[in-house]
C-alpha positions in Angstrom: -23.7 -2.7 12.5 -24.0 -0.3 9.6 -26.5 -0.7 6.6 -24.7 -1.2 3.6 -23.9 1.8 2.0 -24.6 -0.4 -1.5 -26.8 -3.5 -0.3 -27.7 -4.6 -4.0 -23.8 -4.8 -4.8 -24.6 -2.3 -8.0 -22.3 0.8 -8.5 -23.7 2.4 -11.6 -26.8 1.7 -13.6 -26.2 0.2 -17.0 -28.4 1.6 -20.9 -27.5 1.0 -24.1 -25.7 3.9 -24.7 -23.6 3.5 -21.8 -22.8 -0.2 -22.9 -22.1 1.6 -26.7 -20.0 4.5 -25.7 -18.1 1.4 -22.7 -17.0 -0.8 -26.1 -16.1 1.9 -28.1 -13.9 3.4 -25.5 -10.5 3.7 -25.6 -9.4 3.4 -22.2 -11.0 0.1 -21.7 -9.6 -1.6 -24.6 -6.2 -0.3 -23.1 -7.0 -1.6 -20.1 -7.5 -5.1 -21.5 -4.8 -4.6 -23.4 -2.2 -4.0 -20.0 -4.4 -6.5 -18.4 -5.9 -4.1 -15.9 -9.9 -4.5 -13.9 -11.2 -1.4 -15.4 -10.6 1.5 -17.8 -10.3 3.6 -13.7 -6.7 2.1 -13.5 -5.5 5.1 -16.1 -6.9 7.7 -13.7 -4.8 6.9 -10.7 -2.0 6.1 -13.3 -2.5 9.6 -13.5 -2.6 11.2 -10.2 -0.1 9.1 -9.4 2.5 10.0 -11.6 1.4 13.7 -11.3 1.6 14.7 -7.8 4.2 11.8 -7.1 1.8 9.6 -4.8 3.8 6.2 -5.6 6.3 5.6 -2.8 8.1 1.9 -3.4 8.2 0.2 -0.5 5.2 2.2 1.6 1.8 1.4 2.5 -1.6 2.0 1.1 -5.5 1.5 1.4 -7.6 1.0 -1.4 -11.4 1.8 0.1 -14.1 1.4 -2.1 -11.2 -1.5 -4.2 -13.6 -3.5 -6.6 -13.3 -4.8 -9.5 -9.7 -4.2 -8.3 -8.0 -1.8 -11.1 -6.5 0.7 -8.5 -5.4 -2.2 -6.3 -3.3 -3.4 -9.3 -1.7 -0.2 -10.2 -0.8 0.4 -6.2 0.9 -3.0 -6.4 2.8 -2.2 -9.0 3.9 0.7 -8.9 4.8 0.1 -4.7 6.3 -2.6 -5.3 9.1 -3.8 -3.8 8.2 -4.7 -0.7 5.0 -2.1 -0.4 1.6 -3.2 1.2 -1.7 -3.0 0.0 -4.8 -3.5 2.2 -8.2 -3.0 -0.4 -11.9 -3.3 1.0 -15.0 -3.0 -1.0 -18.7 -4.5 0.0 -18.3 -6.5 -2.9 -16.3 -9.5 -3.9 -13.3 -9.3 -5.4 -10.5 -11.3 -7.4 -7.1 -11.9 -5.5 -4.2 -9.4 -6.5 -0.6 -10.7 -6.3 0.3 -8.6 -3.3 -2.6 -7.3 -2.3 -4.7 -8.2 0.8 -8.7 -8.1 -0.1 -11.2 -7.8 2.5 -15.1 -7.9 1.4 -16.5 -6.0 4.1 -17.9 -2.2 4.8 -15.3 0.4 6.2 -17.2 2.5 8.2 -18.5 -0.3 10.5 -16.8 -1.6 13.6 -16.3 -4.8 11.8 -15.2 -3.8 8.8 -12.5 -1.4 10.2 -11.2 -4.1 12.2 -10.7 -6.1 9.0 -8.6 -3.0 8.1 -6.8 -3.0 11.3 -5.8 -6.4 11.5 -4.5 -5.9 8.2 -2.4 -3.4 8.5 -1.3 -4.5 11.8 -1.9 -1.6 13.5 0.8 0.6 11.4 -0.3 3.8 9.5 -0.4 4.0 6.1 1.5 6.3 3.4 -1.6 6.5 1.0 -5.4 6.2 1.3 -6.9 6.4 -2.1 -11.0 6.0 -2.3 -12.9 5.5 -5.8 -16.1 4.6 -4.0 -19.6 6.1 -5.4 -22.8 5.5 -4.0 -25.2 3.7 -5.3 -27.3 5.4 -7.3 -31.2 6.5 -7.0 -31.7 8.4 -9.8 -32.8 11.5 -7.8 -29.4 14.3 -7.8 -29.7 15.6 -4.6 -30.0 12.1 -3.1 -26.9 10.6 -5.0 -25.2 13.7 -4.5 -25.5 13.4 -0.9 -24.5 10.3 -0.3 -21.3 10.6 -2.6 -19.8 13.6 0.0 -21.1 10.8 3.0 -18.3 8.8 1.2 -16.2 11.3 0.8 -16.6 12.1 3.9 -16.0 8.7 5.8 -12.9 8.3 3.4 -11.4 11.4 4.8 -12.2 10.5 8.1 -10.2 7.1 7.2 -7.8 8.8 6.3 -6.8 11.5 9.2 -7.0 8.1 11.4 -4.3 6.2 9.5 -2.1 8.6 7.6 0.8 8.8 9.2 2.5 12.7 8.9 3.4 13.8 5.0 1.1 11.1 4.0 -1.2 11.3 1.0 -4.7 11.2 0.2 -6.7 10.9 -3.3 -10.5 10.8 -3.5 -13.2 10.7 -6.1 -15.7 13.6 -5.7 -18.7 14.7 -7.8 -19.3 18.6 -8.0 -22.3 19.9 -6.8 -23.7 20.5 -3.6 -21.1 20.0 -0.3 -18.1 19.9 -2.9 -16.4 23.0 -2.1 -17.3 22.8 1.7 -15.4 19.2 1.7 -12.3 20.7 -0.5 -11.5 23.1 2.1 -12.4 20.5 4.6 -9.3 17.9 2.8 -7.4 21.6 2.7 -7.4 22.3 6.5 -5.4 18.4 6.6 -3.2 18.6 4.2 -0.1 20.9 3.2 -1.3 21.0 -0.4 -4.5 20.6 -1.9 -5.0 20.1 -5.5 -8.5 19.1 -7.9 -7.8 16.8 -10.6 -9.7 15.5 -13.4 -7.5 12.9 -15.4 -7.8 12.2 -19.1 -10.0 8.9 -18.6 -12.3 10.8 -17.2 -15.4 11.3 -19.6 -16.1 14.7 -20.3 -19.8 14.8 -19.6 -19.0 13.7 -15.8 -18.9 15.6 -12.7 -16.2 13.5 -11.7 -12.9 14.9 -10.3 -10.3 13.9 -8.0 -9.7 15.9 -4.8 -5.8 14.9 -4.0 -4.1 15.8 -0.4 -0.3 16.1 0.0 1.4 16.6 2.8 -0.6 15.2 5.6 -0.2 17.9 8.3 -1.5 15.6 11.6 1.3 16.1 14.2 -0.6 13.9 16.7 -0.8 10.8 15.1 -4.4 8.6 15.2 -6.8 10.2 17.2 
């Protein structure tokens, strides 16, 4: 099996000016206000509603799901009837509608979570909010954010099934544009987002796929 990609269950590190600027923000007293995980909800909100990812009725994964905000705007805006599969190393709440799995992804066991999940049907949306843990050192963190990006795309070309959509969090830097045109070569259309919750200071962006362009199927 896989080493955790994020053994000590810790996705950012935490200082006094972060905790300032987190209680004085507005997208997380909006997000307690609509009752949603995370201030992140607003940013697939978003890209959602911008390059018309929410199908009612389809199917989606949620990699890299905790504390569970995208899951919550997936089932609602897929709802009737959709299906929501999220997996995250860490524990997470029950969602109305949503099947959680606490495992890793990119291990044999972890994909078969996924699998038994889903039943074995592809998917209509993979959407991936995962970062690494972080070290401190750029390169390093850098690095092992495109690994995720990398393994989310990867998902993603396994279980999209044709005109299926893809949305992943990317941080600019080094590998970026060599993974854009790598998303590019699978998708009809190819578009870099960075969505109003996003803080300004952050390398952050969304890479978003339309259109998957697989004729084969999973490989």
């Amino acid at each position: 099996m896989k080493k955790p990609l994020n053994p000590e269950g810790r996705k950012h590190r935490f200082g006094k000016a972060w905790m300032h600027e987190h209680v004085t923000d507005h997208w997380v007293h909006e997000a307690k206000r609509r009752g949603y995980r995370s201030r992140a909800a607003f940013k697939l909100l978003e890209l959602g509603e911008r390059d018309k990812l929410f199908r009612p009725g389809g199917r989606a994964v949620d990699l890299g799901a905790a504390p569970g905000s995208w899951s919550q705007v997936l089932a609602q805006r897929l709802a009737p009837n959709g299906t929501v599969v999220a997996i995250d190393l860490l524990e997470m709440e029950p969602i109305r509608g949503v099947v959680t799995l606490k495992g890793d992804f990119s291990t044999d066991e972890g994909l078969g979570q996924v699998e038994w999940a889903l039943n074995d049907q592809p998917v209509g949306l993979v959407v991936s909010d995962m970062s690494p843990n972080l070290s401190g050192i750029e390169s390093v963190d850098q690095a092992r954010g495109i690994h995720l990006n990398e393994l989310a795309l990867e998902f993603a070309r396994q279980w999209l099934q044709p005109g299926g959509d893809f949305a992943v969090k990317a941080f600019q830097g080094a590998g970026f544009d060599a993974f854009q045109r790598e998303v590019a070569r699978h998708f009809g259309k190819t578009y870099v987002r960075k969505p109003a919750a996003s803080r300004d200071r952050s390398r952050e962006v969304f890479i978003v796929g339309k259109g998957f362009a697989s004729k084969g199927g999973r490989n």
